[in-house]
Residue, then its C-alpha position, 0 to 999 in steps of 0.5 A: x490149276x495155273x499149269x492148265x490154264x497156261x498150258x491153255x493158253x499158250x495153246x491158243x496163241x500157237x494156234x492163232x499164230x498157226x491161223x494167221x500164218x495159214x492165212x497168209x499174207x499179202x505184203x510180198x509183192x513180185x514186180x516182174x518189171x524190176x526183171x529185164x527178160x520178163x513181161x507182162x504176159x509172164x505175170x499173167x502166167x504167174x498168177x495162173x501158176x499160183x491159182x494152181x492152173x495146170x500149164x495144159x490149160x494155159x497152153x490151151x488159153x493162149x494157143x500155144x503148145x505145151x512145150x512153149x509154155x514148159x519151156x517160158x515158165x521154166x525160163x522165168x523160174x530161172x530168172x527169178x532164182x527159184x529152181x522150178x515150178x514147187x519152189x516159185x509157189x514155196x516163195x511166192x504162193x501169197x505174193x501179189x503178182x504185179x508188172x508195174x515199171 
């Protein structure tokens, strides 16, 4: 009986610490600012990134082609030394997005 009632609790720990993981949390904060080559448009771009806007549709919402947009946001991943598109949501998917001098 004490077995199964350990091994029910600790169950529900893992999975309220699973839950609380999945919430994700806020306390990251990106400050483009504290990056030179970026601007405020970049953390607008970010944002719609993390939202999992399609970089067509920002493109299409700032009258660009989608090769500039390709091009911008792949330039931004560079500065900010993730790689690409899959590692800037991997580090910064709950982050809150700022540009703030």
């Amino acid at each position: 009986d004490i077995i199964q009632i350990i091994l029910i609790t600790f169950c529900m720990i893992f999975i309220l610490y699973e839950y609380q993981k999945a919430q994700g949390s806020t306390d990251k904060v990106l400050n483009l600012a504290d990056y030179p080559e970026t601007s405020e448009r970049d953390a607008k771009w970010l944002r719609l990134v993390q939202k999992g806007v399609k970089y067509e549709a920002i493109a299409i919402d700032y009258s660009l082609t989608l090769g500039t947009v390709q091009n911008r946001l792949n330039k931004i991943y560079h500065i900010l030394e993730t790689g690409d598109r899959i590692g800037f949501l991997s580090l910064y998917s709950n982050a809150k997005i700022v540009f703030q001098k």
